[in-house]
C-alpha positions in Angstrom: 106.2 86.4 93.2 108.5 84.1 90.8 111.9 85.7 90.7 112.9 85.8 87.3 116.8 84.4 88.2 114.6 81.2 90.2 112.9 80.3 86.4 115.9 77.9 85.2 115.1 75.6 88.2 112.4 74.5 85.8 113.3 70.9 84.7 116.6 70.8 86.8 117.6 68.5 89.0 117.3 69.1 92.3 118.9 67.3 96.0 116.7 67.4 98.7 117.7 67.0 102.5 116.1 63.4 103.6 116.4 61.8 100.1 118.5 59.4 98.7 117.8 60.5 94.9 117.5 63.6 93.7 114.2 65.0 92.4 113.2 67.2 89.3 112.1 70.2 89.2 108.4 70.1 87.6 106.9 73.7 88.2 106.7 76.8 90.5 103.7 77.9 91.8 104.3 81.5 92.8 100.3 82.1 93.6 100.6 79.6 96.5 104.1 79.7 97.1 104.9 76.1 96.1 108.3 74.2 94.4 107.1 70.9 93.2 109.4 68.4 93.2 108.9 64.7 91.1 111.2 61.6 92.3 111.3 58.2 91.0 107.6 56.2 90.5 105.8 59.5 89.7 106.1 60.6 93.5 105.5 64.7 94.0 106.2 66.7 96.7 105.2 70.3 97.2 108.2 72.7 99.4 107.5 76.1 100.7 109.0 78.4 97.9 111.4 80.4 98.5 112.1 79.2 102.2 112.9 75.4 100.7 116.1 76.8 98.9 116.9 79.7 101.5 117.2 77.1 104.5 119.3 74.5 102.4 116.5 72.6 102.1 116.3 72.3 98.3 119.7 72.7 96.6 119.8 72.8 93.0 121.8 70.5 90.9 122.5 72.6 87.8 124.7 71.8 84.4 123.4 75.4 83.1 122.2 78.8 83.8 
């Protein structure tokens, strides 16, 4: 289930362990449990949601709340 607080992450920007750039948040999947994550040249990636942010995985990058 979405947590209402997680819906700004929508369109943020996002640093992720491994990467060099950060990514944009593109959409939450809360059926599958899925954060999807677009970098540079159209690249996705799907993260377990929320495990990805609880484990310092993901860590959001935001100007507002």
């Amino acid at each position: 289930m979405l947590k209402k607080e997680d819906k700004y992450l929508i369109g943020e920007k996002i640093k992720v362990v491994n990467e060099k750039e950060p990514g944009v948040v593109t959409r939450i999947d809360e059926a599958r449990g899925l954060i999807y994550v677009l970098f540079k040249r159209f690249r996705e990636e799907a993260y377990p949601y929320p495990e990805a942010i609880d484990q310092g995985i993901l860590t959001p990058l935001v100007q507002r709340k």
